[in-house]
C-alpha positions as CSV (number, residue, x, y, z in Angstrom):
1,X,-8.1,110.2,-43.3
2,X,-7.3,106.6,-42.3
3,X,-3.9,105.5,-43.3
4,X,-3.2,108.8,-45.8
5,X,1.0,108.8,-45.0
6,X,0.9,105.4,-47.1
7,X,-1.0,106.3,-49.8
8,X,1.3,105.7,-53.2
9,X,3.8,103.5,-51.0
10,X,4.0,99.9,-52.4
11,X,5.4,97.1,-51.3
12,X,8.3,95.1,-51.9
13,X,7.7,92.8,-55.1
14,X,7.4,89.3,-54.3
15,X,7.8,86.1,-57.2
16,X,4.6,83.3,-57.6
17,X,4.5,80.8,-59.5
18,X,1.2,79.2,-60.9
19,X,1.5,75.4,-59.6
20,X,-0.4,73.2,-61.4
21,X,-1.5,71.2,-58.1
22,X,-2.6,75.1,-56.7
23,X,-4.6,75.4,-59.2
24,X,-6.0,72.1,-59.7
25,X,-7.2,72.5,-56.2
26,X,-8.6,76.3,-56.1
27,X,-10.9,75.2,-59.3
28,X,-12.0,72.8,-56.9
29,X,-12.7,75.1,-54.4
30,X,-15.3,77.0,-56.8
31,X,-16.1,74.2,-58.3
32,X,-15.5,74.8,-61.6
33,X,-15.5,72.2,-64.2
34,X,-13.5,73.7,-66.5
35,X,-10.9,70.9,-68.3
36,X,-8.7,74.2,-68.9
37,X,-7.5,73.9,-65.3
38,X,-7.3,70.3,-64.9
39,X,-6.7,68.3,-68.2
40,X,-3.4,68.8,-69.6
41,X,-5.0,67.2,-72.8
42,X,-7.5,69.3,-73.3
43,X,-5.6,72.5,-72.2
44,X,-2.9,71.6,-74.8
45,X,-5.4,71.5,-77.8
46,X,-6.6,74.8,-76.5
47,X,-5.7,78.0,-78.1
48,X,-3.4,78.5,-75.3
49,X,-1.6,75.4,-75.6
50,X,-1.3,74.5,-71.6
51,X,-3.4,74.5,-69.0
52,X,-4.8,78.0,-67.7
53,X,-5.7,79.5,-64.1
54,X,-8.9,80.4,-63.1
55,X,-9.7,84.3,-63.6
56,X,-9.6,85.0,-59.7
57,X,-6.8,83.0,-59.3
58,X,-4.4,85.8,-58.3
59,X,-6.0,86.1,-55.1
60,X,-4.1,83.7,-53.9
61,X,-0.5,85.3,-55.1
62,X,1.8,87.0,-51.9
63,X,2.2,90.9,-52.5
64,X,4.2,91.4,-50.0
65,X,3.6,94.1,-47.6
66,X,3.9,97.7,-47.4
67,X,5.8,98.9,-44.7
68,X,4.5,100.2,-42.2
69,X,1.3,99.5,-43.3
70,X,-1.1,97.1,-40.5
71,X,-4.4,96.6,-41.0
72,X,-6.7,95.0,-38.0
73,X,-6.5,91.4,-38.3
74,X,-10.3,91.4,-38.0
75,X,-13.4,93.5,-38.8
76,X,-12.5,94.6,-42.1
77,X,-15.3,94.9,-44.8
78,X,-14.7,93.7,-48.6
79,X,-16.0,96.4,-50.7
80,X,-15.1,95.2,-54.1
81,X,-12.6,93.6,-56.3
82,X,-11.4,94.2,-60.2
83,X,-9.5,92.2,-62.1
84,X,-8.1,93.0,-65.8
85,X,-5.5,90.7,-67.8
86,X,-3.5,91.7,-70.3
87,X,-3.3,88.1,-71.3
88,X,-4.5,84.9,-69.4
89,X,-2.6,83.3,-66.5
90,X,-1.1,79.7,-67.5
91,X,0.2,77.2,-65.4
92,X,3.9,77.5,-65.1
93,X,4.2,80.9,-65.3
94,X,6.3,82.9,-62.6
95,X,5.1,86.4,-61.8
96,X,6.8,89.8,-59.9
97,X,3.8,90.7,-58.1
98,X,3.4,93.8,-55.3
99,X,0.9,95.7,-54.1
100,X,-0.2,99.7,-53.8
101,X,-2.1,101.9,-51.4
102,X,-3.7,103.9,-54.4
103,X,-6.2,106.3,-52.4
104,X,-7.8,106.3,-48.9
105,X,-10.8,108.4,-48.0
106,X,-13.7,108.5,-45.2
107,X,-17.3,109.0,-45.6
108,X,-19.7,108.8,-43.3
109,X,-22.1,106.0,-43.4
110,X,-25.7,105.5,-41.3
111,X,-23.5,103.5,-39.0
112,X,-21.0,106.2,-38.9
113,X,-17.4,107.3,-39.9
114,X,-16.1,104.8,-42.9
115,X,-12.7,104.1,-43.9
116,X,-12.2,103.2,-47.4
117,X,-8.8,102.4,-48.6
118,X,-8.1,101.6,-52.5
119,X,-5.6,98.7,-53.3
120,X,-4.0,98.2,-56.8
121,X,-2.0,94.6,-57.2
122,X,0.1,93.8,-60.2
123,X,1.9,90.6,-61.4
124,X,4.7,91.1,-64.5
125,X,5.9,88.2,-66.4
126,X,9.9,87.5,-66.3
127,X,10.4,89.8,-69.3
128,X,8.5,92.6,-67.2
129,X,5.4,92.7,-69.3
130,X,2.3,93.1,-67.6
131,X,-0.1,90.2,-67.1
132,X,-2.9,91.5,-64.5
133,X,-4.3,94.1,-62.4
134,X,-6.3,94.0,-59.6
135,X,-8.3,96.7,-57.7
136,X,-9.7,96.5,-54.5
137,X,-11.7,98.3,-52.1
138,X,-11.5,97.6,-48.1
139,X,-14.1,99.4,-45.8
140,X,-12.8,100.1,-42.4
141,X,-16.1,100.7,-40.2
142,X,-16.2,102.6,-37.2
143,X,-16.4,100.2,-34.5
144,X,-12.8,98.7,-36.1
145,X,-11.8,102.2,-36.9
146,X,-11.9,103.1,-33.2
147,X,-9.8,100.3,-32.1
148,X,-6.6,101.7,-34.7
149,X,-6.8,105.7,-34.4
């Protein structure tokens, strides 16, 4: 199997903290209208009293790395992604977030041998409560695959 010695390593937590002007532009990016992540009015009449991050916001957050671990800087296949909050992301908070290599496996495809490797990303608040998850799935094809082994 494709990277197996790192499965359940992690990497070293790194801080992020939800900027206002990050956000501002990432909901720009997607082009979502939402006042939530631009008004600071209308996000402070909001049940959440500030203004709020877009729900795929954390893909922009530093994990860190796990060491050891290098992935090809090209070729690699996004085979899906997860997210589940515990409560929404607001502007001004500051995260711990890292990153785990929860499960690799191969199967072979029509094209041939894939690599899939299962990520898990967390951010905690500064208390240590739990704000997000994230799972995602990379596919390592063959042709990259055979450039690594």
């Amino acid at each position: 199997m494709l990277y197996e010695g790192f499965v359940g390593r992690s990497s070293e937590s790194v801080w992020n903290i939800v900027e206002r002007d990050a956000v501002r532009l990432f909901a720009e990016a997607i082009a979502d209208p939402s006042p939530l992540y631009r008004d600071e009015e209308a996000a402070g009449r909001s049940r959440y009293g500030r203004l709020l991050a877009p729900p795929t916001f954390p893909r922009t957050f530093d994990y860190g790395r796990v060491e050891g671990l290098q992935l090809p800087p090209a070729g690699l296949i996004h085979g899906e992604f997860r997210i589940s909050y515990r409560r929404p992301l607001l502007v001004g908070d500051e995260l711990l977030c890292h990153l785990t290599l929860k499960d690799s496996y191969d199967k072979r495809g029509r094209r041939g041998l894939l690599g899939f490797l299962l990520f898990e990303r967390t951010g905690e608040d500064q208390e240590g409560n739990l704000v997000f998850t994230t799972n995602d799935t990379v596919v390592v094809t063959e042709a990259v695959r055979a450039g690594i082994e």
